[in-house]
C-alpha positions as CSV (number, residue, x, y, z in Angstrom):
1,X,-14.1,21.5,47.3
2,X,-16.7,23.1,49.8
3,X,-15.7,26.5,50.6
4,X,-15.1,26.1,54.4
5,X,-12.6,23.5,53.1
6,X,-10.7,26.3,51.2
7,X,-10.7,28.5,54.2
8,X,-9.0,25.6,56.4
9,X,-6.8,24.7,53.9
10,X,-5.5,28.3,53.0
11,X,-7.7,29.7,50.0
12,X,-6.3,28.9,46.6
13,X,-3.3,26.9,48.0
14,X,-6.4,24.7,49.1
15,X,-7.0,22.3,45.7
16,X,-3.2,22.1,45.0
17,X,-2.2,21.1,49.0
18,X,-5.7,18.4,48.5
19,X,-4.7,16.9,44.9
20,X,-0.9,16.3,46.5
21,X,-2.4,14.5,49.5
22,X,-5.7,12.7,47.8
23,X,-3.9,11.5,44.7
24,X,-1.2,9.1,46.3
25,X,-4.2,7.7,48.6
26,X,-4.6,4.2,47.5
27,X,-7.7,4.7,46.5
28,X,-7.5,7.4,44.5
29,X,-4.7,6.0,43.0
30,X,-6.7,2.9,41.6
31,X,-8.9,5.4,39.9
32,X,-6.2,7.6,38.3
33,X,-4.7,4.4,36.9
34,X,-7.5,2.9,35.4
35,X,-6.6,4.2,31.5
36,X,-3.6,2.2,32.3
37,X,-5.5,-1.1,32.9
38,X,-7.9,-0.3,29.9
39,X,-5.2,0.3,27.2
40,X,-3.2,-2.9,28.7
41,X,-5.5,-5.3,29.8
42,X,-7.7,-5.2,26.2
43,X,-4.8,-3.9,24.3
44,X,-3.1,-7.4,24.3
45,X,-5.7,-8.8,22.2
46,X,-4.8,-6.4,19.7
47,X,-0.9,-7.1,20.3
48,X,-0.6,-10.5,22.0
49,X,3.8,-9.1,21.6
50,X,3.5,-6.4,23.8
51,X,2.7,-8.3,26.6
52,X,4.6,-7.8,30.2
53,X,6.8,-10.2,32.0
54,X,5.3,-8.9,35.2
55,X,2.0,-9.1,34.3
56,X,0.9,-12.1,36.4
57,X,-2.9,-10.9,36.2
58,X,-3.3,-11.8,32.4
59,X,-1.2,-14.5,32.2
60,X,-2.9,-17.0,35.1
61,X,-6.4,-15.8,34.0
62,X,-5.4,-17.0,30.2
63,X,-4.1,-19.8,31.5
64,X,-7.6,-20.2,34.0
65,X,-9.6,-19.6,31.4
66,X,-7.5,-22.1,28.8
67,X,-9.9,-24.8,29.8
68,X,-12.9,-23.1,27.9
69,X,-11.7,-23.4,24.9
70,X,-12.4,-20.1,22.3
71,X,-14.9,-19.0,25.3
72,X,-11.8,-18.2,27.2
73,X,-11.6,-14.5,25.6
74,X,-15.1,-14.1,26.5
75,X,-14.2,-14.7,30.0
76,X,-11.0,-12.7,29.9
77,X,-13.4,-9.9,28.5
78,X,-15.7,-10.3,31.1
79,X,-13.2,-9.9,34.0
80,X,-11.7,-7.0,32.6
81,X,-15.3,-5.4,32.3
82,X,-16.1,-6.1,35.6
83,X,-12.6,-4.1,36.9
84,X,-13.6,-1.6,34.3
85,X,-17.0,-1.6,36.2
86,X,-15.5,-1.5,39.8
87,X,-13.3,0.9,39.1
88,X,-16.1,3.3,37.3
89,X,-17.9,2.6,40.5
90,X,-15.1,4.0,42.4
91,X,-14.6,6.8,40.9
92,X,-18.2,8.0,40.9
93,X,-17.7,6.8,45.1
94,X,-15.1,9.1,45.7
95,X,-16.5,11.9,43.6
96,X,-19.2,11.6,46.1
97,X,-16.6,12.2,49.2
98,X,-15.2,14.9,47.8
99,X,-12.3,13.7,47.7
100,X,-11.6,13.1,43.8
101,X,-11.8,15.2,40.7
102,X,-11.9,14.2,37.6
103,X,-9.4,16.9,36.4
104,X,-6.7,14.8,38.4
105,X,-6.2,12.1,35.7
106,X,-4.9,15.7,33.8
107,X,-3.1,16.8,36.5
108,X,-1.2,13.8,37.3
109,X,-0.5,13.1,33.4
110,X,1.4,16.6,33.8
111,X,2.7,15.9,36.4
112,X,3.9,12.9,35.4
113,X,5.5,13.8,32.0
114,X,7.8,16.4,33.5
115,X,8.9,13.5,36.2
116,X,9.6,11.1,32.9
117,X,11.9,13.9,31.3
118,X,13.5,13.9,35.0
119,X,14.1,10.0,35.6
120,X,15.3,10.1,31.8
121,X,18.2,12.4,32.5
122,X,19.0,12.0,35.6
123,X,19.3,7.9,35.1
124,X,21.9,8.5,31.9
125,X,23.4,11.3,33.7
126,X,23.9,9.0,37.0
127,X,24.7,5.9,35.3
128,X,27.5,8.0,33.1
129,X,29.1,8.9,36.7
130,X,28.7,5.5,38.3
131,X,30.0,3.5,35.2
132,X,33.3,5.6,35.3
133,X,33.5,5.9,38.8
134,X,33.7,2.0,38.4
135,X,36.5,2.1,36.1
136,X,34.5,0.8,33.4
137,X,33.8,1.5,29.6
138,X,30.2,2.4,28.3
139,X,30.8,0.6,25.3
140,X,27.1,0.0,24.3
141,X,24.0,2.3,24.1
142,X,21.4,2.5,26.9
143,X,18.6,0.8,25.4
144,X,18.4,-1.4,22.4
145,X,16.5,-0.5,19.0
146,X,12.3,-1.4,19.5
147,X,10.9,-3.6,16.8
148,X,7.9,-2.7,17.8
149,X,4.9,-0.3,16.2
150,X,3.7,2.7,17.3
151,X,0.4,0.6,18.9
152,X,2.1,-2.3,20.5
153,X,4.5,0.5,21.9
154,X,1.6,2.4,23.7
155,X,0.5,-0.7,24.8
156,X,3.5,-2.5,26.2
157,X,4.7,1.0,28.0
158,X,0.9,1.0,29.4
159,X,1.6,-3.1,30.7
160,X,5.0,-1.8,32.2
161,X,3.8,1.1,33.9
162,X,1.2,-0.9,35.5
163,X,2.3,-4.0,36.1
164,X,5.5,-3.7,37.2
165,X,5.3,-0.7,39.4
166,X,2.5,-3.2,41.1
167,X,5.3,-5.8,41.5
168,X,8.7,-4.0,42.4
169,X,6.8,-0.7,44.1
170,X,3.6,-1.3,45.2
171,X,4.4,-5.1,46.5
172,X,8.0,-5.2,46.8
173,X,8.5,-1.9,48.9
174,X,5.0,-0.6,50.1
175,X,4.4,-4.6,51.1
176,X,7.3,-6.1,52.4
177,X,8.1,-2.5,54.0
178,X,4.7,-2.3,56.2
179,X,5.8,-6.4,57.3
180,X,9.1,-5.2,58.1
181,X,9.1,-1.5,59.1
182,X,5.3,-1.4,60.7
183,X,3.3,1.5,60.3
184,X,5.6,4.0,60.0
185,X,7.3,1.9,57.0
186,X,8.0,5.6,55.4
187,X,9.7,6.8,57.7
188,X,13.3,7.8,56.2
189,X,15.5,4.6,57.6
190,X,18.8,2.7,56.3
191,X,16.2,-0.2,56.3
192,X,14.0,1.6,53.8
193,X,17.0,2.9,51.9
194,X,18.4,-1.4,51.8
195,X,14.7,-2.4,50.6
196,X,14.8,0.4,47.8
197,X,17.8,-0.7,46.4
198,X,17.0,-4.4,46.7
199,X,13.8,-4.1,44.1
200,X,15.8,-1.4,42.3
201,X,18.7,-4.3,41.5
202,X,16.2,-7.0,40.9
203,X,13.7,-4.5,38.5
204,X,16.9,-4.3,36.5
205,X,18.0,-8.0,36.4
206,X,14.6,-9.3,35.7
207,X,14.8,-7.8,32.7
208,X,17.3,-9.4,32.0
209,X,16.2,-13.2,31.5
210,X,15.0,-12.3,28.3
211,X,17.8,-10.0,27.3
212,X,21.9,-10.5,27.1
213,X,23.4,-8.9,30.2
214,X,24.7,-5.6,29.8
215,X,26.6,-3.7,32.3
216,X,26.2,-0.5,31.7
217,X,22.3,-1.3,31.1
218,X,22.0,-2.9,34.2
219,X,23.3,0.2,36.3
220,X,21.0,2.4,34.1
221,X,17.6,0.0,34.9
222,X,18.7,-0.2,38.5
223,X,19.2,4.0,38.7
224,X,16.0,4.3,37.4
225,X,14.3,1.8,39.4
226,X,15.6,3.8,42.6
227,X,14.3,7.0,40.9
228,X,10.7,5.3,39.9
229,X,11.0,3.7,44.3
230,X,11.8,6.9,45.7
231,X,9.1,8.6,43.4
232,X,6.8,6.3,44.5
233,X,7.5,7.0,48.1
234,X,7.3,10.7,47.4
235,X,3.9,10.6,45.5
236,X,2.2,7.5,45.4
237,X,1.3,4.5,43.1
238,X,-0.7,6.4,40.5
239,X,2.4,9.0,39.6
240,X,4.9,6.3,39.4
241,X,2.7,4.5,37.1
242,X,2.4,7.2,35.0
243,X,5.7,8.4,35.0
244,X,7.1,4.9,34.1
245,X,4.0,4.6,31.4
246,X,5.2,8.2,29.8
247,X,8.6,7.2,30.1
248,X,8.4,4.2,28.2
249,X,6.1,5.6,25.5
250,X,8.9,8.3,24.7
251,X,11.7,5.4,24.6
252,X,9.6,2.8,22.9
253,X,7.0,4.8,20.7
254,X,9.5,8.2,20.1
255,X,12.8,7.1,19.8
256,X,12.3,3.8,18.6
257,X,14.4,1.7,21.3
């Protein structure tokens, strides 16, 4: 940062107050969540299991690309070197501006861990006091035991970091809100609050058209889907992402479940 930049910004408090503001620019969130798309988008070939259900990106170009025959990975390959490339392009863009450091993808990986210990106990802590507030019984665990390895693990909490966050956050509330709300979509409004919850209840039942439905698993998805919404509103695309990634990797990868 140039130093007459400090002095506007207030000395020190300069980098932090920029790297609060530049990294949930949309932008600069495509850059910090590149490592995201790397470890997914070629870590599937290596673990066709851990794919996502709301990756729609890999799925339609696989199924594009089907007509080529065994030239189809060579195309899929391609297309993810070529957002690999754009991407790398952007970065060195908004290094350029001033505007990006590469010391962010650290900082927001911080940053993000402590928010994935957060949403972790606050969504069992929540879901506890809404399940008996109901009247009901929590009668099964949280989460169900992962079959999955270590790898596939990294991979598949890299898939639903991305991938779904681009769905129910970055489409379902940042789009539908800026056609609904206008410019000022984040603006605090019962509206907003309505359209959080909505992709919050439908993150969690998604879910579940591949699993048994579970009540008290249902409440916990949809608590942490308007934990991962609001953090998304608070700080951008790239810290949700992240957050949901780490979050995932510590369920999946640590715990086993």
């Amino acid at each position: 940062m140039a130093t007459n930049d400090l002095r506007k910004t207030g000395g020190t408090a300069g980098p932090l107050r920029t790297y609060l503001t530049q990294s949930a620019a949309p932008l600069q969130a495509a850059a910090l969540t590149l490592p995201l798309l790397v470890v997914y988008g070629l870590g599937i070939l290596i673990a066709p299991e851990a794919a996502n259900g709301a990756d729609l990106v890999s799925q339609t170009l696989v199924r594009i690309l089907g007509q080529l025959g065994e030239l189809r990975w060579a195309g899929y390959l391609g297309f993810y070197g070529l957002l690999l490339a754009v991407n790398l392009g952007l970065i060195a863009h908004l290094r350029k501006t001033s505007s990006f450091s590469p010391r962010w993808f650290w900082a927001v990986l911080a940053e993000s861990a402590v928010y994935a210990i957060a949403v972790g106990s606050l969504a069992s802590s929540i879901t506890t006091d809404l399940v008996h507030f109901l009247g009901a019984r929590i009668a099964e665990p949280l989460s169900t035991t992962s079959s999955a390895g270590p790898l596939a693990g990294v991979i598949m909490s890299a898939g639903a970091g991305l991938h779904e966050e681009l769905v129910f956050r970055l489409a379902g509330i940042a789009g539908v809100a800026r056609l609904w709300l206008g410019h000022q979509w984040k603006a605090p409004s019962l509206r907003l609050l309505a359209l959080l919850l909505a992709t919050s209840l439908l993150f969690s039942a998604v879910h579940h058209i591949v699993e048994p439905f579970r009540f008290t698993v249902f409440v916990f998805r949809t608590v942490a889907g308007l934990l991962f919404g609001s953090l998304f509103l608070l700080r951008g695309f790239a810290v949700a992402a992240w957050t949901h990634a780490l979050y995932d990797v510590w369920v999946i990868v640590v715990l086993g479940r």
